[in-house]
N, C-alpha and C positions, 0 to 999 in steps of 0.2 A: 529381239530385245538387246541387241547390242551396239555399238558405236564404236569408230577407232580414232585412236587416241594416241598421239606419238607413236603411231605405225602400230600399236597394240590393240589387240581387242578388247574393250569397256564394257562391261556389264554394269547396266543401270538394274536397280532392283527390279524385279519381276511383281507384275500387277499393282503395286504399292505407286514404283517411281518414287525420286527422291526430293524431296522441296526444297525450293532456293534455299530458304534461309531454315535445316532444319533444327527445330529444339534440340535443347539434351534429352527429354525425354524420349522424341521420337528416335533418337540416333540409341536411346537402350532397346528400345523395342522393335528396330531393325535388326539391331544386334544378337538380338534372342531368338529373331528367325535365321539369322547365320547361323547362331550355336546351332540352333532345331537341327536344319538342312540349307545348307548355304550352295545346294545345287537346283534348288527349286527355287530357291530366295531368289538367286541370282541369272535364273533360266540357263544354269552355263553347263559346259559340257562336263558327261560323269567320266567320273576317272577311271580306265578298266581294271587298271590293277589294284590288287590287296594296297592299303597304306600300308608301309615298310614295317614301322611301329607297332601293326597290330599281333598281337601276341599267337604264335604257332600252338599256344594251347585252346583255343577256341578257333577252332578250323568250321564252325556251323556259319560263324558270316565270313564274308569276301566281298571283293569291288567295292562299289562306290561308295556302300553302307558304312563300313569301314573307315571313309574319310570325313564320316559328319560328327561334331565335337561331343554331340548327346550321346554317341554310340561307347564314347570311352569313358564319360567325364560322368553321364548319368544324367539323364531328369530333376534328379537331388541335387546336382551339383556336386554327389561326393564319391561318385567312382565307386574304388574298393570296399569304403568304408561305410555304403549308402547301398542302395536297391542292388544295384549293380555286383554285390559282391556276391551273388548265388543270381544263376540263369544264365539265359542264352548269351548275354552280353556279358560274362563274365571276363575279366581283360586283366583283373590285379593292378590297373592302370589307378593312380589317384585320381583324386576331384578338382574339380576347377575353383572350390572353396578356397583353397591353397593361395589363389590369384587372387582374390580378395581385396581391394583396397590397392593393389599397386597398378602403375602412372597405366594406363591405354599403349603406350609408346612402350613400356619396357616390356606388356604382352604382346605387342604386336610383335617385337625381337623376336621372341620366344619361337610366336607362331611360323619364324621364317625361316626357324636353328634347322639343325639335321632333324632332331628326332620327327617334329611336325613337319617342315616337308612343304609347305604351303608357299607358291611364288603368287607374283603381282599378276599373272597372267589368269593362274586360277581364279582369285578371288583379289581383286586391284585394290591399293591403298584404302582408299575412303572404306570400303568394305572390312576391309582389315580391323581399320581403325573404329568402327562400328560393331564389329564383335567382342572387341577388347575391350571395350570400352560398358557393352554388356556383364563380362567378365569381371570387369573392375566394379562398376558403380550400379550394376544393374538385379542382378545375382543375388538372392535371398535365400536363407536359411531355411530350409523345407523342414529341417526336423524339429522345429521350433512350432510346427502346424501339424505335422501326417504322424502317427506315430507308423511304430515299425508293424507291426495290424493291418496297417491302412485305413486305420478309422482317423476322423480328421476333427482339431480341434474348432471348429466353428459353429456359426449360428446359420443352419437352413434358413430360420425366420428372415433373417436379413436376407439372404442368398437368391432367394424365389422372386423378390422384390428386382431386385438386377436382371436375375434368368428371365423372368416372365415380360420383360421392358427392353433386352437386347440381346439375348443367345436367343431366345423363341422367334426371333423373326427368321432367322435360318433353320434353327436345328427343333422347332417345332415345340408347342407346351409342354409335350409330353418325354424330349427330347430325339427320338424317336424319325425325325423328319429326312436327317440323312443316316447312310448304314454303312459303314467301314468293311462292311463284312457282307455274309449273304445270308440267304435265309434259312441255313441250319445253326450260322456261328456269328450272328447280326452284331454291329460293333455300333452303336448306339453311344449318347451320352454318359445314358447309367450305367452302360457297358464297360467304359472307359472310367470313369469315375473310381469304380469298384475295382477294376482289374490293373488300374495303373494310375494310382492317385494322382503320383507326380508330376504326370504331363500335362494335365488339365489344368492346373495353373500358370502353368508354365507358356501354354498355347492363348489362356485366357488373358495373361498380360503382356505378350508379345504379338497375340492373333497368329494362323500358318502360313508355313509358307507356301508362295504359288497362288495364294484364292484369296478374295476378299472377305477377312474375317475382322472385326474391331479391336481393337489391344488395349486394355485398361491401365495401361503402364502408367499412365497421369492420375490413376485412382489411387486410392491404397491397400497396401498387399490382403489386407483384412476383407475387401470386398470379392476380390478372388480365392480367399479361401473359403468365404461364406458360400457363394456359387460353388464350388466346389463341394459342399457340405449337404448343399441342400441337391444337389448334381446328385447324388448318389445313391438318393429317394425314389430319382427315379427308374421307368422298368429297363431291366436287360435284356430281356427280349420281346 
């Protein structure tokens, strides 16, 4: 999945591939598979070491995990201040909410300072500027939808309607079709849903990365929070 490019190694996105001419929308919802994991986004090679960054009081993660932006910034987008400030990802690091609104170019800076760490070899320009650009103009307010419960403010009604016409051709009516997990600790839809509200929007308007999955980024945030709503109906195991 690679090409070179002024003597450099290029990573074109992994499974997606990139289109001549692509929207704004598709370049947010590329970008949200960089935030995801920008090492399966980009099929590129994992970093062995700990990121420098990552705080000596949470010694449970290391290597590569470590270098993906969800691991510090959160699924909420809001770090410290968001899911992230009790559990294993605990890091006292802020949220990416912070980045909010300013230029693609002035977080691509950011993403290249000492503290992040990130050259053009790892993750090259366009990518760069495809994440920040998530960052900037892509990035929604989760706590505006999830409360801190995890119950979520939406309509199932509406939700089943979407689930049942485009997550069910993968992940089955019942959601149940593929399993993250095995079969004492099955990591299912409803499984997710329940256990990490966050991500399931997050993955619903961006699609994952590495697999062919659809990204509703061109919808509105409201029909990923419904699926999401109605997502949590269903069984966990």
């Amino acid at each position: 999945m690679a090409a070179m490019e002024n003597g450099e190694e290029y990573h074109r996105e992994y499974i997606y591939g990139v289109p001549a001419a692509p929207s704004e929308v598709w370049v947010r919802a590329s970008g949200g598979r960089l935030y995801d994991n920008w090492i399966a986004t980009l099929d590129a090679e994992k970093p062995e070491k700990t990121h420098p960054a990552w705080p000596a009081s949470n010694a449970k993660k290391k290597g590569a995990v470590t270098w993906r932006c969800k691991s510090c910034h959160g699924w909420d987008y809001r770090g410290k201040d968001g899911a992230y400030a009790k559990g294993s990802y605990k890091t006292g690091i802020m949220g990416a909410r912070a980045f909010a609104g300013k230029s693609p170019e002035a977080i691509h800076r950011i993403m290249t300072d000492r503290t992040h760490g990130f050259t053009h070899r790892m993750t090259p320009p366009d990518a760069m500027l495809r994440l920040a650009t998530f960052v900037s103009k892509g990035q929604v307010d989760m706590a505006a939808y999830i409360n801190s419960d995890k119950s979520v403010k939406g309509d199932p009604k509406r939700g089943v309607a979407i689930f049942q016409n485009v997550c069910a051709a993968c992940h089955g009516f019942d959601g149940r079709a593929l399993n993250w997990g095995d079969d004492d600790e099955p990591g299912y839809i409803g499984t997710e849903a329940n256990g990490n509200p966050w991500e399931v929007p997050h993955k619903i308007r961006t699609g994952h990365p590495g697999v062919e999955m659809p990204a509703l980024m061109a919808f509105p945030v409201r029909d990923a929070v419904d699926v999401l709503s109605y997502a949590q109906t269903l069984p966990t195991k």
